[in-house]
N, C-alpha and C positions, 0 to 999 in steps of 0.2 A: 312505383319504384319498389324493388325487391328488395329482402332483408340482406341480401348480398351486399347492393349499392349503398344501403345505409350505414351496412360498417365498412364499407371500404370511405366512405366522405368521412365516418368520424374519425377514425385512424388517419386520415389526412389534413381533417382539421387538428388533431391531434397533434401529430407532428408539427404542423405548422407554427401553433402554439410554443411547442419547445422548443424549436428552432429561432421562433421570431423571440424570445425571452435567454435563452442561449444557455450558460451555464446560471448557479444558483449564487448569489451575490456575495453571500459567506463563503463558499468554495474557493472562489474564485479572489477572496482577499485572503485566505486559509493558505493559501498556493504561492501567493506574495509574500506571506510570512516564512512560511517554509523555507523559498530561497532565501530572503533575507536570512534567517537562522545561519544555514548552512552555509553563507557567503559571509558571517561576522564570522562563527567559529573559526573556520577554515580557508577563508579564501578564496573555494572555489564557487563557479559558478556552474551552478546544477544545471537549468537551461535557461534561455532568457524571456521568462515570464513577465519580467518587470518590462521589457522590449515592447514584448506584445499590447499589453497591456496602455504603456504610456501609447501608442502608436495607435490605438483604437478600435484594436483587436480584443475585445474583453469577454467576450464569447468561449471562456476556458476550455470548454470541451471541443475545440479543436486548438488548442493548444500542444505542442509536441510534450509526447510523455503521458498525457493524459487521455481517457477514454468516458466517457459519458455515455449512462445508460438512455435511449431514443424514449424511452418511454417516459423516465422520469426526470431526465435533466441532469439528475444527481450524476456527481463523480463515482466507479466503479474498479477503477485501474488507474494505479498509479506505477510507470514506471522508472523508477529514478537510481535505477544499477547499469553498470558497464562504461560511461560513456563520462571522462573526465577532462574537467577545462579547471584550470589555474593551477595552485600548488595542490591541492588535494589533501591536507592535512589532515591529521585526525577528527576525527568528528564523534562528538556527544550526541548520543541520540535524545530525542526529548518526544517521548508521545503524545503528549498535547495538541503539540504539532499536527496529527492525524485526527483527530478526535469529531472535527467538523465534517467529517467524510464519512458519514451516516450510512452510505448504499456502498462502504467500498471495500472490495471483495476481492483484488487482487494487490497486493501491496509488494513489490520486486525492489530492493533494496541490494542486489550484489554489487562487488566492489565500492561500495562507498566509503570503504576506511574507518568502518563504525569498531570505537575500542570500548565503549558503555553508553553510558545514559549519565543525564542532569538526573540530580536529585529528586526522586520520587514521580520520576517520569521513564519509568523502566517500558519494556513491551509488554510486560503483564498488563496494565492500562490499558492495551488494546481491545482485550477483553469486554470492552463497551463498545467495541464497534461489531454488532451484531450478525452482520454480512460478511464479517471477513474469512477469506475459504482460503488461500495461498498466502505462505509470506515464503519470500525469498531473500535469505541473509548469506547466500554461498560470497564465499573469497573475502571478507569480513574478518580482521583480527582476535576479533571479540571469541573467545572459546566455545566450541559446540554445546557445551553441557551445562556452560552457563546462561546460554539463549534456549535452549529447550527448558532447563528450569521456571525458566520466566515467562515460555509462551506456553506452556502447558494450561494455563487458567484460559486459556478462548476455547471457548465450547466450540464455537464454530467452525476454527480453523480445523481443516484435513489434508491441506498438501504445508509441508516446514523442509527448506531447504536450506541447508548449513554446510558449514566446511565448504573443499576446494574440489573436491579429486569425483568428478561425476564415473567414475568408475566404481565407487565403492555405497552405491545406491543399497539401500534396506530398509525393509519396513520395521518400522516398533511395534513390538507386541504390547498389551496392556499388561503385560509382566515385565517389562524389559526391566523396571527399577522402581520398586513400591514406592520409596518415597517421593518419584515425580510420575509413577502412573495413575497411582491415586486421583489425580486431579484430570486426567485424559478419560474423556468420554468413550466406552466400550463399543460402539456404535461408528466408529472409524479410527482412520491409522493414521499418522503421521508419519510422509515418510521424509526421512533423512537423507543430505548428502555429507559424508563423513571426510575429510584428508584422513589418510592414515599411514 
């Protein structure tokens, strides 16, 4: 057997494995709380994870909204902007919330109605999710300058999308504003989307 065959079995056992084990047990009740979160504050219902869930479906990364890396199981994308059921009320963000989501690297939050944060659970906190390379807060109440303030601390983050009006796209320079580019790694941009 060639060294070919070998790694095409193991990458197949490989999968196999994460597929037969499915999403990561903490993700996947992380995912639970979240809606519940967002379904006391406000109302509404994000998607119905608890559906799935009770029904027998617990395998989170195929759950709607959600994307799972093949390789490692781990949750990678969370989409939970656009798409709204019940009254939709304002909504406290709480980063906590996100925190068990280790590998995740796309976080798309537009239209969610976000007008701040719970107490000491700002987006700055995000800052410990290591992976994270996109966030997307467009059409969001909450003021542009007050979310770039607060995500300025993720080294990692390099795409930040904010405001409303996808016409008015621009890069931040590491000058744009000493007191929150100080904390923006020289080594990429953030770029913005501004209403104006």
């Amino acid at each position: 057997m060639g060294m070919g065959n070998i790694k095409l079995l193991l990458l197949a056992f490989f999968l196999i494995v994460i597929v037969a084990n499915g999403c990561w047990e903490e993700e996947r009740n992380a995912l639970l709380e979240l809606q519940a979160n967002i379904m006391s504050s406000n109302g509404e219902l994000l998607v119905d994870w608890e559906g799935y869930n009770a029904n027998g479906f617990i395998d989170c990364c195929f759950w709607e909204s959600v994307k799972c890396s093949l390789e490692t199981g781990r949750v990678i994308k969370l989409s939970l902007g656009s798409e709204r059921f019940g009254s939709g009320d304002d909504w406290r963000f709480n980063a906590s919330l996100f925190l068990p989501f280790k590998s995740l690297q796309f976080l798309l939050l537009s239209n969610r109605n976000i007008i701040g944060w719970t107490k000491n659970e700002g987006f700055s906190k995000l800052s410990q999710l290591p992976n994270l390379i996109e966030v997307d807060l467009q059409f969001n109440p909450i003021h542009p300058k007050v979310l770039l303030s607060s995500l300025c601390s993720i080294s990692s983050l390099e795409v930040l999308k904010l405001g409303a009006d996808a016409d008015t796209s621009f890069s931040i320079p590491t000058t744009y504003n000493s007191s929150i580019s100080s904390n923006i790694n020289s080594t990429y941009e953030i770029v913005a989307i501004f209403a104006i």
